[in-house]
Chimera marker file (.cmm) of the C-alpha trace (Angstrom):
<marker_set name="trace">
<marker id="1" x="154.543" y="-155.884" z="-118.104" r="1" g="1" b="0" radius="0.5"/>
<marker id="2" x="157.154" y="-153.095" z="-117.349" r="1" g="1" b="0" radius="0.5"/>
<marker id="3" x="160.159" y="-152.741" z="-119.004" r="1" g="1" b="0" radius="0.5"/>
<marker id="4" x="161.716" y="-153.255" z="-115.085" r="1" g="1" b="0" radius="0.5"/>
<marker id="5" x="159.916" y="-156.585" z="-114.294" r="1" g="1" b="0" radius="0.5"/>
<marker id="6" x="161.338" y="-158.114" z="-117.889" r="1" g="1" b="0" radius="0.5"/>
<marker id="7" x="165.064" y="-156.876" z="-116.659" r="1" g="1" b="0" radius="0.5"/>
<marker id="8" x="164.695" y="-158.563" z="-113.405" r="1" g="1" b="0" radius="0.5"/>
<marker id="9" x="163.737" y="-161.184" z="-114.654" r="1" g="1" b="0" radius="0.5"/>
<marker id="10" x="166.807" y="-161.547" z="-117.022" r="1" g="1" b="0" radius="0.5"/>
<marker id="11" x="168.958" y="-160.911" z="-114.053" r="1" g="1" b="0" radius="0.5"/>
<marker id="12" x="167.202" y="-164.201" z="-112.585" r="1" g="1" b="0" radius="0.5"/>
<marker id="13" x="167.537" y="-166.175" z="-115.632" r="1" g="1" b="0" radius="0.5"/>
<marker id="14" x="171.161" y="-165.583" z="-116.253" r="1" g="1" b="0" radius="0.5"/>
<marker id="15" x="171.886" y="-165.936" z="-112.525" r="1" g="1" b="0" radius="0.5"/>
<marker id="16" x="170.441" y="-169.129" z="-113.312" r="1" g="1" b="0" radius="0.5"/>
<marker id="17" x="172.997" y="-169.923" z="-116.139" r="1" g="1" b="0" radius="0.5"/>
<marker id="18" x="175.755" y="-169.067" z="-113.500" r="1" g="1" b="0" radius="0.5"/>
<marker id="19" x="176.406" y="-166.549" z="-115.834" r="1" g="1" b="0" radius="0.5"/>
<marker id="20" x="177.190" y="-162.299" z="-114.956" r="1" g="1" b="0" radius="0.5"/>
<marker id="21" x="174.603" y="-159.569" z="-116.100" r="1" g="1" b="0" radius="0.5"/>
<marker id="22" x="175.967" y="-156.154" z="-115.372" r="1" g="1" b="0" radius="0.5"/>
<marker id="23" x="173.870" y="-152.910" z="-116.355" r="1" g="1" b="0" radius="0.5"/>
<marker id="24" x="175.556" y="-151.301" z="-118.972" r="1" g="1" b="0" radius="0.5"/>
<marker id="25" x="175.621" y="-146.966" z="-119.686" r="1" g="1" b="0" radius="0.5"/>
<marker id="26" x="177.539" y="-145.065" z="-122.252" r="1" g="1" b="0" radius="0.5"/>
<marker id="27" x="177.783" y="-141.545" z="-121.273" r="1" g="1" b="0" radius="0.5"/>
<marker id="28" x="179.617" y="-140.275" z="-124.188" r="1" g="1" b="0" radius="0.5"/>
<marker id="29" x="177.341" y="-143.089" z="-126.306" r="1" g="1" b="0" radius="0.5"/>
<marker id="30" x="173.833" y="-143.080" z="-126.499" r="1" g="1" b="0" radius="0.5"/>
<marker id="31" x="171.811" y="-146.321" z="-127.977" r="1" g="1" b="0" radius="0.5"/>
<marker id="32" x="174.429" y="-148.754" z="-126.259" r="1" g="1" b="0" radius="0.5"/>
<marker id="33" x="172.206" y="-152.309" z="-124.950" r="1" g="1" b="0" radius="0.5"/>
<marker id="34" x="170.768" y="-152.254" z="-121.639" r="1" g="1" b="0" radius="0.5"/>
<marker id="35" x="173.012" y="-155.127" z="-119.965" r="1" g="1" b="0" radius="0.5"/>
<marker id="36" x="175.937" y="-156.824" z="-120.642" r="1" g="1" b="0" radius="0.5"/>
<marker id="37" x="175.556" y="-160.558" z="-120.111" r="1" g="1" b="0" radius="0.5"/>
<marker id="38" x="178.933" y="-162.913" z="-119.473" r="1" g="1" b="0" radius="0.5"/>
<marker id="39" x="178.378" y="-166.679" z="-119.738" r="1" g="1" b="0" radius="0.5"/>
<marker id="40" x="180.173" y="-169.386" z="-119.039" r="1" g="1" b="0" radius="0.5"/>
<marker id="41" x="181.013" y="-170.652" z="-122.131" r="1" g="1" b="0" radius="0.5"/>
<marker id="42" x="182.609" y="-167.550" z="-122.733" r="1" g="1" b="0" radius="0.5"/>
<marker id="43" x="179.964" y="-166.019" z="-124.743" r="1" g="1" b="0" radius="0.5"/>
<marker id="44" x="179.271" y="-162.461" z="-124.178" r="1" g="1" b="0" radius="0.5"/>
<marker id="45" x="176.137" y="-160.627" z="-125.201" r="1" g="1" b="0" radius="0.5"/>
<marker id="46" x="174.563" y="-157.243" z="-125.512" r="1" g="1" b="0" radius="0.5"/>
<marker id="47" x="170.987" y="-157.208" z="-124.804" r="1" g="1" b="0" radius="0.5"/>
<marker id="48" x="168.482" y="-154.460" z="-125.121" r="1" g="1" b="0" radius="0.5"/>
<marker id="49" x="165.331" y="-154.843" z="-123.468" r="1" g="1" b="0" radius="0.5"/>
<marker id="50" x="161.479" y="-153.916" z="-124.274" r="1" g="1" b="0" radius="0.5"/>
<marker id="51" x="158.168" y="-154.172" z="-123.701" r="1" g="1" b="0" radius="0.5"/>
<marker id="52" x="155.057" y="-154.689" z="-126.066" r="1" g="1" b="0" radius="0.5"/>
<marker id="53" x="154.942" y="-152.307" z="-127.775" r="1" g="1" b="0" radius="0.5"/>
<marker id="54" x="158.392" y="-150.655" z="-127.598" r="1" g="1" b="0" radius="0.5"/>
<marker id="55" x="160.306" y="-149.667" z="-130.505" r="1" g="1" b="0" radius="0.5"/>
<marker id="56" x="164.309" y="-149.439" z="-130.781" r="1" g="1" b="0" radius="0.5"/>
<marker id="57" x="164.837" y="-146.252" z="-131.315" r="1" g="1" b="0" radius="0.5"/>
<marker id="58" x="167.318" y="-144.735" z="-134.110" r="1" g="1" b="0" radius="0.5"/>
<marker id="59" x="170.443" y="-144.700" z="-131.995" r="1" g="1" b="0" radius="0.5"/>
<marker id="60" x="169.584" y="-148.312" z="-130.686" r="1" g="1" b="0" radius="0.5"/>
<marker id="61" x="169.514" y="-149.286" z="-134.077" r="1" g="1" b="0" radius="0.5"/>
<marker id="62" x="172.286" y="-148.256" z="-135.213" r="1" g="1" b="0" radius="0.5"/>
<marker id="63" x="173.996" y="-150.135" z="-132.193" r="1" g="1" b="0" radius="0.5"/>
<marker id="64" x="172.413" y="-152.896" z="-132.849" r="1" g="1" b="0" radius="0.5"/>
<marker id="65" x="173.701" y="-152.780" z="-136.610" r="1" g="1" b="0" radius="0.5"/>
<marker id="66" x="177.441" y="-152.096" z="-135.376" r="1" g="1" b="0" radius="0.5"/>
<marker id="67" x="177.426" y="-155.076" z="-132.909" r="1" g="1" b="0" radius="0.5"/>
<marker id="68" x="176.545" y="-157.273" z="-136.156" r="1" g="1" b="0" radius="0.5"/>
<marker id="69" x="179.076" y="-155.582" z="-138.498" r="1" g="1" b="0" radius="0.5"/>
<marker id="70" x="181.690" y="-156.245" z="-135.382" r="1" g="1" b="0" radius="0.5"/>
<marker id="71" x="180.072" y="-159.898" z="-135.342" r="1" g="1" b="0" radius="0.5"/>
<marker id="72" x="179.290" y="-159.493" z="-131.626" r="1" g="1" b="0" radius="0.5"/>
<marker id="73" x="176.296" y="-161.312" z="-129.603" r="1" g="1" b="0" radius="0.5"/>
<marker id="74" x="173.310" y="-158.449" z="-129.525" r="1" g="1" b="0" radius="0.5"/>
<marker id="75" x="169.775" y="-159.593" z="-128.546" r="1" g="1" b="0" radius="0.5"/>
<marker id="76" x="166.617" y="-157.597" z="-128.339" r="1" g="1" b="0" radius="0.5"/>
<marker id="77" x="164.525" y="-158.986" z="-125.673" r="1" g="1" b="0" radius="0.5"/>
<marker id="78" x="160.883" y="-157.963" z="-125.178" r="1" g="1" b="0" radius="0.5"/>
<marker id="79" x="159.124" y="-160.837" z="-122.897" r="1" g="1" b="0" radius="0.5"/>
<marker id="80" x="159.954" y="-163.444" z="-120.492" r="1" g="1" b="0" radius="0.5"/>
<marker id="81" x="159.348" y="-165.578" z="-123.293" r="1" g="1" b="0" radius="0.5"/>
<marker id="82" x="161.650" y="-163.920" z="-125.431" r="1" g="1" b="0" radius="0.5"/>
<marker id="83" x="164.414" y="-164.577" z="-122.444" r="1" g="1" b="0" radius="0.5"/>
<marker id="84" x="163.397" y="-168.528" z="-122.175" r="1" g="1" b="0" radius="0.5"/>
<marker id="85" x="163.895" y="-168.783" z="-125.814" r="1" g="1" b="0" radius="0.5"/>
<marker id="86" x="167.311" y="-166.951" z="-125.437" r="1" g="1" b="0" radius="0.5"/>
<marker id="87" x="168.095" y="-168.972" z="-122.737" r="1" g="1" b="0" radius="0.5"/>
<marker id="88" x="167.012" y="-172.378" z="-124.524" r="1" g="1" b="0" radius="0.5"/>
<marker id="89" x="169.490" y="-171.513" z="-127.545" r="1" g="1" b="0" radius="0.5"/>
<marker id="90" x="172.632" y="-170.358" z="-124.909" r="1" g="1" b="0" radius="0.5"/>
<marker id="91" x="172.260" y="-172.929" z="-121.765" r="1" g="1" b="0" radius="0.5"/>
<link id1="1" id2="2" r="1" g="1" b="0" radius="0.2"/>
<link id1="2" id2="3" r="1" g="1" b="0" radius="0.2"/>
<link id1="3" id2="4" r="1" g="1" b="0" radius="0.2"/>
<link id1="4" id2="5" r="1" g="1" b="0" radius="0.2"/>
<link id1="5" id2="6" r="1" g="1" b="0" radius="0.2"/>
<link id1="6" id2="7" r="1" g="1" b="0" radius="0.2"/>
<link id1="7" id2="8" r="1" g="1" b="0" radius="0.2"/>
<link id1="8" id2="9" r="1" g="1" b="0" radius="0.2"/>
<link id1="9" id2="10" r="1" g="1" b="0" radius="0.2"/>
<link id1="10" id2="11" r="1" g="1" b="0" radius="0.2"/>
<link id1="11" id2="12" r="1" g="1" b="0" radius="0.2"/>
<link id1="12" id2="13" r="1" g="1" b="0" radius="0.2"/>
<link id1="13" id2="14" r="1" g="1" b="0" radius="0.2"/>
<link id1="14" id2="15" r="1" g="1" b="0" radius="0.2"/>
<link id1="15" id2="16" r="1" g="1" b="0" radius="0.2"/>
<link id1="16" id2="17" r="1" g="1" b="0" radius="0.2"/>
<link id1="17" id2="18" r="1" g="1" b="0" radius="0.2"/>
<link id1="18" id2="19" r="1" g="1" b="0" radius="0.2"/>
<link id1="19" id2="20" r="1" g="1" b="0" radius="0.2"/>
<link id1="20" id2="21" r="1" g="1" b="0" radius="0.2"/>
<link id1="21" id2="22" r="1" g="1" b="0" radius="0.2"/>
<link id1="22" id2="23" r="1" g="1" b="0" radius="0.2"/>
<link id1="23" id2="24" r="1" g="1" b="0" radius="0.2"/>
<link id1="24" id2="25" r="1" g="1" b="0" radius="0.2"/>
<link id1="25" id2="26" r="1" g="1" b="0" radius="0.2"/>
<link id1="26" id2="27" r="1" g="1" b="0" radius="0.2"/>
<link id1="27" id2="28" r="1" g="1" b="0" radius="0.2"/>
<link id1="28" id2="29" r="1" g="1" b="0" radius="0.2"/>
<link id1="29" id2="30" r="1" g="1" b="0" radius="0.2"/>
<link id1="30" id2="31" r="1" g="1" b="0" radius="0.2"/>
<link id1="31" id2="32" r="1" g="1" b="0" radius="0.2"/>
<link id1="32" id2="33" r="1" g="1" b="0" radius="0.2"/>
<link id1="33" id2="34" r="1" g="1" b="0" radius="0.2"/>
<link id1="34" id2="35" r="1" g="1" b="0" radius="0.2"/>
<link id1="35" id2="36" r="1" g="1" b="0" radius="0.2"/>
<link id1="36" id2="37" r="1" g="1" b="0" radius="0.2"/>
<link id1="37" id2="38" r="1" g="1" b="0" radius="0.2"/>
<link id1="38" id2="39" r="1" g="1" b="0" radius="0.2"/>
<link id1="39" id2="40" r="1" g="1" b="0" radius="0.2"/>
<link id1="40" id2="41" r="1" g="1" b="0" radius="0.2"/>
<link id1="41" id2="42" r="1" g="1" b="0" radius="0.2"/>
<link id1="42" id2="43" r="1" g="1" b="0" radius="0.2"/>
<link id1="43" id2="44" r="1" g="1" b="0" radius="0.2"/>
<link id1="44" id2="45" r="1" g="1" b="0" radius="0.2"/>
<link id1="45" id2="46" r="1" g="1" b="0" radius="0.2"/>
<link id1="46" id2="47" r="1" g="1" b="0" radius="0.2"/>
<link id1="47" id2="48" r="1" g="1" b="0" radius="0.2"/>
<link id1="48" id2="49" r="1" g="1" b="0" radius="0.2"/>
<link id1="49" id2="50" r="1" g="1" b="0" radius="0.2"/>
<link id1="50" id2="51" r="1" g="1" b="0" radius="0.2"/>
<link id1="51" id2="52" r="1" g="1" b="0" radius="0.2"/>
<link id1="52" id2="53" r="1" g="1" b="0" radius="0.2"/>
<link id1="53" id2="54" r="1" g="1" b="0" radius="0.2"/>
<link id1="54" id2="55" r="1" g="1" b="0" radius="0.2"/>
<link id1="55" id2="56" r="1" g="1" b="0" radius="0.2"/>
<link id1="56" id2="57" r="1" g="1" b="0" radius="0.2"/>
<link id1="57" id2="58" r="1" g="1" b="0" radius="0.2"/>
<link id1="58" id2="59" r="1" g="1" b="0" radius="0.2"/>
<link id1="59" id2="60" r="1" g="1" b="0" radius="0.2"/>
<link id1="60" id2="61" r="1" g="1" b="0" radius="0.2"/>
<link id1="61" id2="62" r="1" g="1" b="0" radius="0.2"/>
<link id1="62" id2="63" r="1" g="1" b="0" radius="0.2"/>
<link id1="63" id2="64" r="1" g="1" b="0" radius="0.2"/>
<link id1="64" id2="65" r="1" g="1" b="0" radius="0.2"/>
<link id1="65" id2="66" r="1" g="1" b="0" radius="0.2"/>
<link id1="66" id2="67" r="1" g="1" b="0" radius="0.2"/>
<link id1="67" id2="68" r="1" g="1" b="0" radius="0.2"/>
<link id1="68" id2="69" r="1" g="1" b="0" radius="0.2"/>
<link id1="69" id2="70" r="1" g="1" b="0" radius="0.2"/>
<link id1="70" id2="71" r="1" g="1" b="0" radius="0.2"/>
<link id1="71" id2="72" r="1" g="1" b="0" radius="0.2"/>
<link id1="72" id2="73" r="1" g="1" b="0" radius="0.2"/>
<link id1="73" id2="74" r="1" g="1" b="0" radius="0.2"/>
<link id1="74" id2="75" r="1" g="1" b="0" radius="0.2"/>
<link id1="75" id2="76" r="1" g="1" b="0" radius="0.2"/>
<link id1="76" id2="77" r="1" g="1" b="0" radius="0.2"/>
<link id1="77" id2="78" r="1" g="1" b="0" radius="0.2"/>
<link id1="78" id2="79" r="1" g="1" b="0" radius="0.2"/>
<link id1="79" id2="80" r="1" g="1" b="0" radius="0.2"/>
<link id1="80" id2="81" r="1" g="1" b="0" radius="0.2"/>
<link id1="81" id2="82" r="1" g="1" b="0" radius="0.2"/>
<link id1="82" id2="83" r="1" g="1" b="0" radius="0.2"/>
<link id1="83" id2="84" r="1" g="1" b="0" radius="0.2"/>
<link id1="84" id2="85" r="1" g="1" b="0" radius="0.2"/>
<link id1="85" id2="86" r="1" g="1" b="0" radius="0.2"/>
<link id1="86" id2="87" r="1" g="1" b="0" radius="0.2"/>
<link id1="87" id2="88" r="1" g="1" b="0" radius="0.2"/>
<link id1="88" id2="89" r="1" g="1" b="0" radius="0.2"/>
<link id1="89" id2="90" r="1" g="1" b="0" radius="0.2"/>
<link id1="90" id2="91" r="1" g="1" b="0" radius="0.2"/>
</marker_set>
């Protein structure tokens, strides 16, 4: 499954929710989560997706380290599985 079809299907999911996914880039910041997601409890969430396979790479890592150490809501997401389980522990 490409990288694509697993975003798409986020946008679905969370569309679902009645929540707000907006594609997310950082010029001047590399390594920043592919999508913000807004819910309506008024949780937000940075999400990075992947496939199989995929690796974060150093800079996405690092993100993903800040957003803890800022205690924000990061989630690396690399099936449609992995986005039903999300989904189960936010709905």
């Amino acid at each position: 499954m490409l990288e694509k079809d697993i975003e798409k299907y986020l946008i679905k999911v969370v569309k679902e929710m009645d929540g707000k996914s907006y594609k997310f880039t950082s010029p001047a910041c590399r390594g920043v989560a592919d999508r913000i997601v807004c819910l309506p409890n008024g949780s937000t969430w940075f999400i990075e997706l992947k496939t199989a396979g995929g690796k974060l790479s150093a800079l996405q890592q690092i993100f993903a380290s800040d957003m803890g150490k800022l205690n924000q809501k990061y989630a690396c997401l690399w099936s449609k599985e992995d986005i039903n389980n999300w989904r189960e522990n936010n709905d």
